[in-house]
Backbone bond lengths (Angstrom), bond angles and torsions (degrees), N, CA, C in turn:
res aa  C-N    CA-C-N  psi(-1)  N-CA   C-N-CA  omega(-1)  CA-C   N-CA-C  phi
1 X - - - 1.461 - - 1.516 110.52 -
2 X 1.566 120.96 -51.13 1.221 113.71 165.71 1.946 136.43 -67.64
3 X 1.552 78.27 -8.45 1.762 77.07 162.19 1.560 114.13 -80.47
4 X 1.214 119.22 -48.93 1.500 126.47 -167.05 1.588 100.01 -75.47
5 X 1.665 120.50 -34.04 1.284 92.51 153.89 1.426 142.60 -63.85
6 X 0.822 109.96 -38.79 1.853 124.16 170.33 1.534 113.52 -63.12
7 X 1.397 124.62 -0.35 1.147 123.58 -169.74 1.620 98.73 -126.74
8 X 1.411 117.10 -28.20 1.592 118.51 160.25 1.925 101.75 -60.62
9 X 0.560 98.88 -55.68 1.760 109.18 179.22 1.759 123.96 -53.33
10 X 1.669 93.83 -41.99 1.638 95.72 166.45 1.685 107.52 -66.26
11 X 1.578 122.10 -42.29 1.158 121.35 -158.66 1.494 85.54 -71.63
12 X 1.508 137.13 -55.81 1.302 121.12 -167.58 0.885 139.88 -46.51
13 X 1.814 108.47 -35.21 1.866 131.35 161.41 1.677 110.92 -41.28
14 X 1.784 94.03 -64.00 1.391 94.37 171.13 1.573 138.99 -28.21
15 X 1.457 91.91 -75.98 1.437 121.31 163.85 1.833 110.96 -31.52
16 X 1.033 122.60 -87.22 1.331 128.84 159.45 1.494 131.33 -26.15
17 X 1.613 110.37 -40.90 1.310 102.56 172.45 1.510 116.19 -102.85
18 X 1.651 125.27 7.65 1.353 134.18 152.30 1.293 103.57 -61.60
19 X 1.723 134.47 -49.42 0.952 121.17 -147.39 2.154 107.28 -98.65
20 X 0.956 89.28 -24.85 1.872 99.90 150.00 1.187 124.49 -40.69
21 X 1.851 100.92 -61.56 1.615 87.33 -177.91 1.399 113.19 -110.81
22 X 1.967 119.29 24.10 1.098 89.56 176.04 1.534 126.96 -112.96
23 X 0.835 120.96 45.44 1.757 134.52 136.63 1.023 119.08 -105.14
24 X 1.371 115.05 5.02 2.140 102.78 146.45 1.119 102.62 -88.58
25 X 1.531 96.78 177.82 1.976 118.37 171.34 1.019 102.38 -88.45
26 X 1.625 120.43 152.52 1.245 117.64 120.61 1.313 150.27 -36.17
27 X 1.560 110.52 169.99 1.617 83.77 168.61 1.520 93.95 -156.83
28 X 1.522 100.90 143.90 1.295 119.34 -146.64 1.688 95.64 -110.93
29 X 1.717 138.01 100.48 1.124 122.36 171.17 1.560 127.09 -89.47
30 X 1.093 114.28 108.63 1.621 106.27 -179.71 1.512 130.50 -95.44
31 X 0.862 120.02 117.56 1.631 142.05 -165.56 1.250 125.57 -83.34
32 X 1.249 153.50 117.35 1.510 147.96 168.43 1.479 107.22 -102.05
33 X 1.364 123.31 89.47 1.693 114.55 169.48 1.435 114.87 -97.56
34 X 1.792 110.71 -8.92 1.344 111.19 144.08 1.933 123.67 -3.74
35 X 1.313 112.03 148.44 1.394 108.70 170.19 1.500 99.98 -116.16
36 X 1.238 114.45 42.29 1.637 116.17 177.29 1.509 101.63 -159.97
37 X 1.438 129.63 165.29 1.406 121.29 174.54 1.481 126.29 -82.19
38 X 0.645 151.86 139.79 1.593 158.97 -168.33 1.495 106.12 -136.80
39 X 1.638 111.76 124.68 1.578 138.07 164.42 1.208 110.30 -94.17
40 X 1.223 111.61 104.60 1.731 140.36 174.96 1.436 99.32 -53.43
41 X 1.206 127.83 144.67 1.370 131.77 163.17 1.339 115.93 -128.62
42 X 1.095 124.11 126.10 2.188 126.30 -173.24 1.591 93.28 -101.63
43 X 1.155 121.98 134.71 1.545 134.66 134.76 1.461 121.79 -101.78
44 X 1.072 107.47 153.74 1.583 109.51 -178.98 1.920 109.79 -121.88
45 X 0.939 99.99 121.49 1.372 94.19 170.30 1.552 127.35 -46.26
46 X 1.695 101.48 171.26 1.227 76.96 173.96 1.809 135.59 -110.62
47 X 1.230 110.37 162.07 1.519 112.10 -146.10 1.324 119.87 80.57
48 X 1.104 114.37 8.90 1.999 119.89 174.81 1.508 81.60 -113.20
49 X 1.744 94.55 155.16 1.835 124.53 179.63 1.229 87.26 -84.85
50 X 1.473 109.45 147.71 1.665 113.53 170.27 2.258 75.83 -83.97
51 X 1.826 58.15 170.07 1.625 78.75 -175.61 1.643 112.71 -111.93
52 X 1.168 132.36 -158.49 1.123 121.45 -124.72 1.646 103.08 -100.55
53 X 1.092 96.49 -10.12 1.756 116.83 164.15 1.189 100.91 -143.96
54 X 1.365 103.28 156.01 1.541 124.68 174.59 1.648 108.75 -110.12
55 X 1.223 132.61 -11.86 1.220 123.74 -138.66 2.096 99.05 166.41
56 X 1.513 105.82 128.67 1.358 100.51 172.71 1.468 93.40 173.95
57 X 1.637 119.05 171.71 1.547 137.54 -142.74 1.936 87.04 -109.42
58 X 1.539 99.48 141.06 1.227 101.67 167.33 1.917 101.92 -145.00
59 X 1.578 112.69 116.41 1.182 120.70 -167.84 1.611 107.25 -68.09
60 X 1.068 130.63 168.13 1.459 122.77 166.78 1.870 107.01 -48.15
61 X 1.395 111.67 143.73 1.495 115.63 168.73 1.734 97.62 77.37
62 X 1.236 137.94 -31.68 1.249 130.01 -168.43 1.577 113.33 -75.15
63 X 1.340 114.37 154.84 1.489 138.80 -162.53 1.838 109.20 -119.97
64 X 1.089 122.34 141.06 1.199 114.88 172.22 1.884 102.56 -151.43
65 X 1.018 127.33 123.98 1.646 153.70 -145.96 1.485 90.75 -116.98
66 X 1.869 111.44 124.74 1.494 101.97 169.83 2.135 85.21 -155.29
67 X 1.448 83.40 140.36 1.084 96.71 172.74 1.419 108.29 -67.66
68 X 1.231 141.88 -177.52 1.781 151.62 -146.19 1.332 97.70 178.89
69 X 1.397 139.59 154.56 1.524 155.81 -166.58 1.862 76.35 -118.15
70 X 1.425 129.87 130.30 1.069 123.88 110.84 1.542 139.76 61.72
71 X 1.618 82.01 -100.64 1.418 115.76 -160.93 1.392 84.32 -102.90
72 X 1.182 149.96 -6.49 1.668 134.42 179.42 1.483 112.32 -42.48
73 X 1.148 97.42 158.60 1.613 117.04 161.57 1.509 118.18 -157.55
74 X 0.892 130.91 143.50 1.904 135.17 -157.61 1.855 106.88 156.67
75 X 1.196 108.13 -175.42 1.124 115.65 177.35 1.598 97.30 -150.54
76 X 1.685 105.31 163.27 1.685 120.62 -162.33 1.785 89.30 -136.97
77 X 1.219 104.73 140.01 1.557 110.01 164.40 1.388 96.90 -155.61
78 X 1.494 111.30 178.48 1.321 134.28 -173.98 1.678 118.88 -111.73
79 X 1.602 104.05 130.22 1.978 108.23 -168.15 1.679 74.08 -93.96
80 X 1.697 100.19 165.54 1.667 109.02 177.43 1.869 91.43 -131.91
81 X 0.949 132.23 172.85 1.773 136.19 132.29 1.767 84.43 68.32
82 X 1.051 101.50 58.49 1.993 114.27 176.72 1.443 96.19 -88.08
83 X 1.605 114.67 160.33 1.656 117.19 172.33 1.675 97.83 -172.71
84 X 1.076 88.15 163.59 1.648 78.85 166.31 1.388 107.49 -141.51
85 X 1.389 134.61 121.97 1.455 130.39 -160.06 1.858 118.34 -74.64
86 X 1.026 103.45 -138.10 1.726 86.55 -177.47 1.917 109.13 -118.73
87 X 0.790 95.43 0.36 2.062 118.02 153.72 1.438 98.77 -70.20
88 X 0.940 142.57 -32.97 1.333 131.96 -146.46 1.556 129.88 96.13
89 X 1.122 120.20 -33.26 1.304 129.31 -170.97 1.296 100.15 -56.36
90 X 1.463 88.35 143.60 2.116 105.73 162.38 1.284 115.54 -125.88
91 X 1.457 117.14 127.76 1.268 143.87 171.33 1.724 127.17 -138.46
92 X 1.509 84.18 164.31 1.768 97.49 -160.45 1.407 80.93 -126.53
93 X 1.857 98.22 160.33 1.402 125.80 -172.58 1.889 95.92 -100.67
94 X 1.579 96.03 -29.02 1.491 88.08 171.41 1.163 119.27 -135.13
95 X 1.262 144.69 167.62 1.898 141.67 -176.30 1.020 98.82 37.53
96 X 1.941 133.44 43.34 1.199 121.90 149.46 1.653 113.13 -63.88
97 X 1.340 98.47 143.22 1.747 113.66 -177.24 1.231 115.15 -103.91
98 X 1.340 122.06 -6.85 1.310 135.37 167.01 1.787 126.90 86.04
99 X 1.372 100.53 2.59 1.089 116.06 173.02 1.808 150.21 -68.08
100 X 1.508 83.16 7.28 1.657 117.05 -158.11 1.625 107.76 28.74
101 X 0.869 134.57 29.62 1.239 136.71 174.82 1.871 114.52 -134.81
102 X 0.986 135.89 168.47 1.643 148.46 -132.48 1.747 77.11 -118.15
103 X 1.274 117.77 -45.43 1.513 117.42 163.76 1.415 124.93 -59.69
104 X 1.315 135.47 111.37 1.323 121.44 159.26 1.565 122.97 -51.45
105 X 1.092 135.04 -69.82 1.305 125.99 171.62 1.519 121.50 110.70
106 X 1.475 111.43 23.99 1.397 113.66 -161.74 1.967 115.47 91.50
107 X 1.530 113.44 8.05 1.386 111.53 -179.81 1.332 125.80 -94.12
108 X 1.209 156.51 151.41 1.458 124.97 165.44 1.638 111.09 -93.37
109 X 0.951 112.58 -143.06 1.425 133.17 173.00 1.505 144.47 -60.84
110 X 1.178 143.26 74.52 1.660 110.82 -151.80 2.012 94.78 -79.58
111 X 1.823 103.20 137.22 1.203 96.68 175.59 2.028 126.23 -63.35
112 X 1.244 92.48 173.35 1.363 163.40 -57.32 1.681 99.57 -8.57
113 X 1.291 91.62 144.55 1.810 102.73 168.01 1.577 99.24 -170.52
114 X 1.333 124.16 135.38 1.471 147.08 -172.28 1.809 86.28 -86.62
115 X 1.357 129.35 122.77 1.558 132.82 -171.20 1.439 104.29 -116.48
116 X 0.818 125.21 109.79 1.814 126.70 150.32 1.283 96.98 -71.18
117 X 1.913 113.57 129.05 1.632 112.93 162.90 1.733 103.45 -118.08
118 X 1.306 87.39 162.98 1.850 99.54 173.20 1.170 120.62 -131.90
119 X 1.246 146.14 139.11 1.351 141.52 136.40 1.742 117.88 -105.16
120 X 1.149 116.31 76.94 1.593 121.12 175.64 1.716 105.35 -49.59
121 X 1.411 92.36 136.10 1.952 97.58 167.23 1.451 117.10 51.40
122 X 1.613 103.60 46.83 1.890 90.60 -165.77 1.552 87.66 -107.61
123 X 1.426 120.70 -117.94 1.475 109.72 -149.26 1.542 115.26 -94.65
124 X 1.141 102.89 132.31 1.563 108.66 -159.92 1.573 122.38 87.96
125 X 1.270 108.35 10.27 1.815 105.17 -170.41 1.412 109.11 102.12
126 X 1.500 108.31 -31.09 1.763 109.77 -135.76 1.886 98.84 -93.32
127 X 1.182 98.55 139.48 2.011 119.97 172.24 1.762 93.29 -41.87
128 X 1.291 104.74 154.47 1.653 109.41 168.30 1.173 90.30 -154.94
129 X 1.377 120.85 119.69 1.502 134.51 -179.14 1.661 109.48 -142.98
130 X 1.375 105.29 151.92 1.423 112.44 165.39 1.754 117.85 -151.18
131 X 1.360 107.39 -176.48 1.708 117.53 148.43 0.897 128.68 -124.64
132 X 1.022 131.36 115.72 1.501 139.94 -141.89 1.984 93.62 -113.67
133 X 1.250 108.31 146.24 1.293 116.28 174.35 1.680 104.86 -137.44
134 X 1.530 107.96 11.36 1.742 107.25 -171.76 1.560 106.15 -69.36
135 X 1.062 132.72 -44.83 1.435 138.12 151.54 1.943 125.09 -41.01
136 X 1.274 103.30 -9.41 1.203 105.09 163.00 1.940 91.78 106.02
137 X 1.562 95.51 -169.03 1.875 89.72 175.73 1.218 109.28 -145.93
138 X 1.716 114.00 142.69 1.241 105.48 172.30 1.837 125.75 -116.51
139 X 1.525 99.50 -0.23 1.231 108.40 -173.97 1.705 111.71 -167.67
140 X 1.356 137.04 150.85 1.317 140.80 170.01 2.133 111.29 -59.98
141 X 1.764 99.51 114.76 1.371 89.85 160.98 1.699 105.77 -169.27
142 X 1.601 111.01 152.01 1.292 112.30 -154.65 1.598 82.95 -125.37
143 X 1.153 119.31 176.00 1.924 158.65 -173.25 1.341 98.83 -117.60
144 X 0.922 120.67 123.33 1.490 127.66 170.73 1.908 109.86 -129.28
145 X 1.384 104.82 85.80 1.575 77.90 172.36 1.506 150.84 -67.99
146 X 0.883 138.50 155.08 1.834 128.59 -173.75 1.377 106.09 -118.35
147 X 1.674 119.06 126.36 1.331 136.97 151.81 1.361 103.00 45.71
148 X 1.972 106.86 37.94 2.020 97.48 158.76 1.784 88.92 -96.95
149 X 1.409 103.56 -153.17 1.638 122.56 -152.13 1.896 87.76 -136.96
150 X 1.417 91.92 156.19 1.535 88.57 -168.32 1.086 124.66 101.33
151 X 1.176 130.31 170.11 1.828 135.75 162.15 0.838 117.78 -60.26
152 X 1.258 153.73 61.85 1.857 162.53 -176.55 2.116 95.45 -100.79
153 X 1.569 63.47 93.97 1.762 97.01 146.44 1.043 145.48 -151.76
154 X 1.373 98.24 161.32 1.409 122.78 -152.85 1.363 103.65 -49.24
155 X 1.043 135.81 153.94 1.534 121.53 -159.04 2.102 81.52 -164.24
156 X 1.786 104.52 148.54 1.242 117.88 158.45 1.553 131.35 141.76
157 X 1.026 137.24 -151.44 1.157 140.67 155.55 1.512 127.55 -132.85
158 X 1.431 105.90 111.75 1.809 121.58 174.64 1.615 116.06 -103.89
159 X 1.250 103.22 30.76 1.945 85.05 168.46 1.849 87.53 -124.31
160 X 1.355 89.60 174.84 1.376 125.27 -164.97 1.644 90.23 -98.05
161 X 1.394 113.11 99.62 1.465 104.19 174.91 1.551 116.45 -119.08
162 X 1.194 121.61 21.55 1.602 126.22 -179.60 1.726 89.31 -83.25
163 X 1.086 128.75 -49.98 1.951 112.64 -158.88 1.447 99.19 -75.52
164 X 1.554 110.69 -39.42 1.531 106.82 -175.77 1.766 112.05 -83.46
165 X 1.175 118.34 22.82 1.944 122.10 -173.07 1.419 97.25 -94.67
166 X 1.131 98.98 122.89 1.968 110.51 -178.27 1.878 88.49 -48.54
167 X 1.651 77.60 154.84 1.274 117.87 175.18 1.463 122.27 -48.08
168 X 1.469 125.08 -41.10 1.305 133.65 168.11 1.832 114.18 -67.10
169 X 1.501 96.62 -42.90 1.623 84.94 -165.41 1.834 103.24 -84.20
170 X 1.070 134.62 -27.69 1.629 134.14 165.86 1.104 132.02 2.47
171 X 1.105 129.87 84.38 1.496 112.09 174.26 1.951 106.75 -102.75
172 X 1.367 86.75 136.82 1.639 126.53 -167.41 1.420 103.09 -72.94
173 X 1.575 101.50 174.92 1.671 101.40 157.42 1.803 86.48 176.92
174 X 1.059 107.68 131.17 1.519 120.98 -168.33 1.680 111.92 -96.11
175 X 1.680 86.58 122.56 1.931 93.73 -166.10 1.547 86.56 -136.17
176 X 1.243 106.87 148.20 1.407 135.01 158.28 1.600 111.50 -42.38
177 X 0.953 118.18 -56.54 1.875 140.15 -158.10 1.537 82.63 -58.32
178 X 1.321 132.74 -74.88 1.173 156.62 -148.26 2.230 95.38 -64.54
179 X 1.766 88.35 123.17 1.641 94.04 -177.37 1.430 111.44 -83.34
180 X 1.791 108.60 0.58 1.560 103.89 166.02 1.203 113.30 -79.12
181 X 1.754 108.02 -27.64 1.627 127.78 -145.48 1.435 134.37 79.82
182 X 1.738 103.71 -1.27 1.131 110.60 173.55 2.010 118.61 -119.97
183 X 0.984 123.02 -161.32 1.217 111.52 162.94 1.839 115.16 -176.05
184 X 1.222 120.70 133.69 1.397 126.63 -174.10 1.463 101.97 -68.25
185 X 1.546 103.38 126.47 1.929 94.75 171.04 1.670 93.26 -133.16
186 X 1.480 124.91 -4.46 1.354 110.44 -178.64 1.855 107.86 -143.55
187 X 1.276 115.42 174.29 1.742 108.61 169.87 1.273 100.68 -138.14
188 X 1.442 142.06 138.55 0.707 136.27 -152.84 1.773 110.88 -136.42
189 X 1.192 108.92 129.70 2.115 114.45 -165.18 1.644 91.16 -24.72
190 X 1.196 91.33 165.36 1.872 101.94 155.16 1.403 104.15 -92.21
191 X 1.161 128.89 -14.85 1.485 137.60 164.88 1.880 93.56 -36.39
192 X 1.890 97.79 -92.76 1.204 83.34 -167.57 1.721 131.25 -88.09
193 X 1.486 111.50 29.29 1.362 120.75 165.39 1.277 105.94 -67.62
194 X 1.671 114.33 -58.47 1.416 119.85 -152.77 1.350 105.36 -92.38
195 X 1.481 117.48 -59.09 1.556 133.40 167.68 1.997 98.95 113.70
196 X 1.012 84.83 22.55 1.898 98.91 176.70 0.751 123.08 -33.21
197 X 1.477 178.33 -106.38 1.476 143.45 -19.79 1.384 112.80 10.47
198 X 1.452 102.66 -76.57 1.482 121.54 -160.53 1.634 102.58 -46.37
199 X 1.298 111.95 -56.11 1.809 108.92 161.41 1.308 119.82 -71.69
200 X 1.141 135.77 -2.80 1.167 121.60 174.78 1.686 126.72 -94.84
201 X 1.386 88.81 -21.85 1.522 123.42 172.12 1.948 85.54 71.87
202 X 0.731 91.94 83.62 1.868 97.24 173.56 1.582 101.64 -158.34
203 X 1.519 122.39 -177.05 1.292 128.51 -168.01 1.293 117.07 54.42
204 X 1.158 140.57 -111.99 1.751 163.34 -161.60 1.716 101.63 -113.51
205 X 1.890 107.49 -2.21 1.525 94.34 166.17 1.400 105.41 -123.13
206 X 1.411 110.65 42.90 1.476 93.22 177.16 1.016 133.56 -133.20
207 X 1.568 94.16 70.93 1.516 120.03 178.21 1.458 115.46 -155.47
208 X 1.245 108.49 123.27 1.465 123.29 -174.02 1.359 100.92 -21.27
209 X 1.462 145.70 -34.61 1.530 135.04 -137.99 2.606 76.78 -113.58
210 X 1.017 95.89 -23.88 1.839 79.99 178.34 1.300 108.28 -113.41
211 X 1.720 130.72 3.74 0.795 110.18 -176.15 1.575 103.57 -124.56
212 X 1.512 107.09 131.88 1.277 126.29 -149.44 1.897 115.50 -112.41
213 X 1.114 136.12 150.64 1.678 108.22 155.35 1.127 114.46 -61.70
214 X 1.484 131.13 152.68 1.359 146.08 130.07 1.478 106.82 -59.31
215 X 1.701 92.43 171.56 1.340 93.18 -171.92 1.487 115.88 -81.89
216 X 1.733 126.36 -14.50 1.491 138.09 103.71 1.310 121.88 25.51
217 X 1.080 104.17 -82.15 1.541 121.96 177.99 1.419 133.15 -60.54
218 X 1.683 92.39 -35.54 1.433 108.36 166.52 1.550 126.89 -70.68
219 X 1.504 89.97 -26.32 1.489 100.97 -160.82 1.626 75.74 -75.68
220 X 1.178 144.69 -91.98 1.536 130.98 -170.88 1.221 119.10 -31.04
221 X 1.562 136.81 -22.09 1.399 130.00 178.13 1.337 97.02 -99.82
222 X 1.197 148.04 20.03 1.518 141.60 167.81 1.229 114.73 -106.51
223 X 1.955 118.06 -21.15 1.362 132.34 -172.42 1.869 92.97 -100.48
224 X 1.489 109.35 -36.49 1.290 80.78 -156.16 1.840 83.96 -140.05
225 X 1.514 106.82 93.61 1.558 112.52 -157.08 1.823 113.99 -56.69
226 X 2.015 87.54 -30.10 1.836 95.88 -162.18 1.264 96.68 -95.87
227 X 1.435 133.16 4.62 1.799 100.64 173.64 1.553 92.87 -124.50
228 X 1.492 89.88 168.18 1.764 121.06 -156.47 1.710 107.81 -50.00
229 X 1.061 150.07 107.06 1.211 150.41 -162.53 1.728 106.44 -94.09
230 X 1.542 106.22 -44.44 1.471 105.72 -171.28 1.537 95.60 -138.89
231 X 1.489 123.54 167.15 1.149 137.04 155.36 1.507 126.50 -2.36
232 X 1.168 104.26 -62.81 1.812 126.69 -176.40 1.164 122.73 -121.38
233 X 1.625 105.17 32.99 1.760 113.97 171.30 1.526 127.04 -94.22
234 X 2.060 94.85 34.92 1.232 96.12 -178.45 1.468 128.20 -45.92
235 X 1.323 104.59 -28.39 2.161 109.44 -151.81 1.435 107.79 -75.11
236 X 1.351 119.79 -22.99 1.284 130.38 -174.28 2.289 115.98 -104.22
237 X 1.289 81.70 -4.58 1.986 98.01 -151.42 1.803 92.49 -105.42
238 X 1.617 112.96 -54.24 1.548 81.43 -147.55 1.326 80.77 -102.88
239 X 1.299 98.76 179.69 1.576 113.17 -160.92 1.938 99.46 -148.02
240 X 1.314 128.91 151.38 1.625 151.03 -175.88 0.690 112.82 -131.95
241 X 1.762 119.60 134.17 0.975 121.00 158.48 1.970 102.82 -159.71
242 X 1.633 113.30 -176.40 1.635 108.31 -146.68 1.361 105.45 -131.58
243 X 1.434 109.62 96.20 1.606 113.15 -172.17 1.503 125.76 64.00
244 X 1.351 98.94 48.50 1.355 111.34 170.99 1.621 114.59 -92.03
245 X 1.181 106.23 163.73 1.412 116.40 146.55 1.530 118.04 -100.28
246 X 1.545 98.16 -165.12 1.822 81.02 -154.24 1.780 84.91 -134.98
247 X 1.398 117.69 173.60 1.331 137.04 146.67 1.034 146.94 -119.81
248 X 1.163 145.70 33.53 1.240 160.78 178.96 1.287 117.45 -26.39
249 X 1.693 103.26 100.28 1.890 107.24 178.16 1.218 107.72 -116.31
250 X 1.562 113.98 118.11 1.741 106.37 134.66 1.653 135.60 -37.46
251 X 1.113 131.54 104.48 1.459 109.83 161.90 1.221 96.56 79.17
252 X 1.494 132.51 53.65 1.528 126.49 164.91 0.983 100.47 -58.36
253 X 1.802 162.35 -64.48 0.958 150.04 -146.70 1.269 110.90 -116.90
254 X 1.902 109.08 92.73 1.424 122.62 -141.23 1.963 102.94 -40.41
255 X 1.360 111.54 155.06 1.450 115.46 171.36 1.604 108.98 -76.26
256 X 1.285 113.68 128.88 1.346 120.26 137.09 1.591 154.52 -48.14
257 X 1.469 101.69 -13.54 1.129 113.03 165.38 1.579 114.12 -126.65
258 X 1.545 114.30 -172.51 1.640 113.78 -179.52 1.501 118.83 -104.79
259 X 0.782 151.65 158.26 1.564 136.39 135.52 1.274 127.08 -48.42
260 X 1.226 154.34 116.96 1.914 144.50 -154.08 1.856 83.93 -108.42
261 X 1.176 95.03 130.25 1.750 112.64 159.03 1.538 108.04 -74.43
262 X 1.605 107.76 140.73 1.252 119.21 -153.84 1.955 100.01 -64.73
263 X 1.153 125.72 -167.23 1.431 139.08 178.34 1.764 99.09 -58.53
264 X 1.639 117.01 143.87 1.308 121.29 142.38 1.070 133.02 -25.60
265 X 1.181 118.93 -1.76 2.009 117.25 -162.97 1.216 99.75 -85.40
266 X 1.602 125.90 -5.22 1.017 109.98 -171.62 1.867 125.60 75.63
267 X 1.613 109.15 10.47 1.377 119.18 -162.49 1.689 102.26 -105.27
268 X 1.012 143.11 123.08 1.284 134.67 145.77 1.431 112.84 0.62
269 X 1.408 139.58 117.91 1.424 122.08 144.19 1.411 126.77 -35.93
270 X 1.527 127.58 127.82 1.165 108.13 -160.89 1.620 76.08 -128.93
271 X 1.851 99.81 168.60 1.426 133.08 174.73 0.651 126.40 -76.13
272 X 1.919 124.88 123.05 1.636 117.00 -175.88 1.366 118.10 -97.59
273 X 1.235 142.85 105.70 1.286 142.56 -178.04 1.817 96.34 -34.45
274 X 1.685 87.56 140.47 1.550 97.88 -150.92 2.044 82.19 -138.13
275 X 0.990 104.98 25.29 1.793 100.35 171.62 1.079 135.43 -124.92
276 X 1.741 86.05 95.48 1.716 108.75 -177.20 1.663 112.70 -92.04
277 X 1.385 115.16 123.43 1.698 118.33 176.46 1.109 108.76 -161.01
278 X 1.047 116.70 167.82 1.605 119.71 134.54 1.193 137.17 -53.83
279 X 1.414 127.15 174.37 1.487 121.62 171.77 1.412 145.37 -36.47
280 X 1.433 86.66 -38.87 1.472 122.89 159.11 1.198 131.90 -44.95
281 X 1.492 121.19 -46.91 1.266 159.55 -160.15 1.412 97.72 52.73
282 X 1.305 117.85 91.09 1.673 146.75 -158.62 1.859 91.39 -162.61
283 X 1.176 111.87 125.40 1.554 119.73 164.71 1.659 88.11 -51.97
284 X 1.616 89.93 175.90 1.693 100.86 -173.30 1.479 105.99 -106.83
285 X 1.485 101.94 -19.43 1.744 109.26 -175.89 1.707 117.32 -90.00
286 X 1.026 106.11 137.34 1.413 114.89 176.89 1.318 135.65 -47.50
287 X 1.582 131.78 142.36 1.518 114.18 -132.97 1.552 91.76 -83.31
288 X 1.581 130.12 -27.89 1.594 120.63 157.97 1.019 119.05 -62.04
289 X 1.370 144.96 -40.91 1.772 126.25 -179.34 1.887 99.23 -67.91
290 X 1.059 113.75 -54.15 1.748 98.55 164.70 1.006 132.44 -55.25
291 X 1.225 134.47 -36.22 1.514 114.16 163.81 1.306 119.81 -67.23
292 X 1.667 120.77 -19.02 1.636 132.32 176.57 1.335 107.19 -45.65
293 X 1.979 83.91 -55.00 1.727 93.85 -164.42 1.598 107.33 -51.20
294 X 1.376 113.32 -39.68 1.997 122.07 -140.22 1.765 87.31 -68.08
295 X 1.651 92.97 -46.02 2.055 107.66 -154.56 1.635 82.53 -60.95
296 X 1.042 142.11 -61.64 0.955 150.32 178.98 1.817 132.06 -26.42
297 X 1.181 121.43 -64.57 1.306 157.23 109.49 1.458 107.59 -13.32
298 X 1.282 136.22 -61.33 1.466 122.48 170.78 1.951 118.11 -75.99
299 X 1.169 97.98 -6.05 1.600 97.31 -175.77 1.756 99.97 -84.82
300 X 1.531 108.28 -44.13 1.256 122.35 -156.57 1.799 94.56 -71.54
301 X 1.638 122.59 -27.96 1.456 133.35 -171.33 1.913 98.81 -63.23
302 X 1.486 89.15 -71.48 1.820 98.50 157.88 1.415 121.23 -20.19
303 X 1.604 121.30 -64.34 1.321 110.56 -143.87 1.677 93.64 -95.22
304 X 1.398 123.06 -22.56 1.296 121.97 -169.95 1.355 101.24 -97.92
């Protein structure tokens, strides 16, 4: 009797304090602890209002506060290696949105891009958030919820995975500084390295029961356990919670290294085709010496 009472009573708390705050906003804080600047980009789902920016500059250490509807749904990620040439145009080397402008404008992401997703107020009342890495990654960032009700956790990715991202998926960008001349700023799915099925989880894999991790996949779910690695990595990825606000950090666990601005030439950093396979478009190395390499490569990211 005293369980089902105490459990009529939790639902009533609930109930009551959904309906308190829900004709306010949220509020969405976004963070750069990055040691370089990063341009936030907002999408809005669809049938959600974009919100009140789409797109704007966040210096190292800087904060930017935006109210959220609720009921939103969209996703937020981070552009890196931004410029704007002498046309005017603005572009990023990474999570460009394509908008030539500092505004997105209704665009999303071009991959690799590290994704914060949302569904505010969806079924049951309850927050539905994640970090998604299925698009590949371009930078460290976690979800932190604030003072909702429920299981609200911290959810994301904090390692540095561009130096340690196998060799095939890499995307480059050619700087002077660099004694190769080049330098890793993104990693990119085997989805869109190879264009697989089998990574893409599409065709004859696209359904939770055929579509599986690669060893790809793992290598992002071994570095970064709580955000989305593949297609159907709901059970471990998304996370609820009930009238929260949110936190949104770049680089919670400040970076150790910099980002290098591309060569003097005055040229865009440009992309080095990064697709090494077989015929197949299957790496050539075996799915244990690759994961050797990744575990390997992610320990050494850690300790240095």
């Amino acid at each position: 009797m005293e369980t089902s009472t105490q459990f009529a009573f939790t639902l009533l708390f609930l109930f009551l304090f959904h309906s308190i705050r829900g004709s306010d906003s949220a509020t969405f804080t976004i963070v750069n602890k990055c040691s370089y600047p990063v341009w936030p980009g907002i999408l809005s789902g669809a049938g959600t209002a974009q919100l009140v920016t789409t797109g704007f500059a966040l210096q190292s250490g800087e904060t930017n506060v935006i109210a959220v509807p609720t009921a939103w749904s969209g996703r937020i990620w981070g552009r890196t290696l931004c410029s704007t040439d002498s046309a005017g145009k603005f572009s990023c080397a990474t999570g460009d949105c394509g908008s030539s402008k500092v505004e997105c404008t209704g665009s999303g992401a071009v991959p690799p891009a590290t994704l914060a997703e949302f569904t505010l107020n969806g079924a049951g009342g309850m927050d539905f958030y994640d970090v998604s890495l299925v698009d590949g990654y371009n930078l460290p960032m976690t979800i932190e919820p604030r003072g909702g009700v429920g299981n609200c956790t911290t959810t994301g990715c904090t390692a540095d995975l561009n130096e340690a991202c196998p060799t095939e998926l890499k995307v480059k960008i050619s700087v002077e500084e660099e004694e190769s001349g080049e330098k890793s700023v993104a990693c990119k799915s085997a989805c869109e390295a190879f264009g697989d099925p089998l990574y893409c989880c599409s065709g004859a894999y696209a359904t939770p029961q055929t579509c599986k991790p690669s060893a790809y996949g793992q290598y992002f779910k071994n570095a970064c356990p709580r955000a989305y690695s593949y297609a159907y990595d709901d059970g471990t990825s998304t996370f609820t919670c009930s009238s929260a606000d949110y936190l949104i950090t770049f680089c919670s666990t400040p970076s150790k290294s910099k980002l290098i601005k591309s060569g003097g030439n005055g040229k865009f950093p440009f992309g080095v085709d990064i697709w090494a396979g077989d015929g197949n478009g299957h790496g050539d190395e075996s799915t244990s010496k690759v994961m050797m390499t990744l575990l390997i490569g992610a320990v050494l990211t850690t300790i240095l």
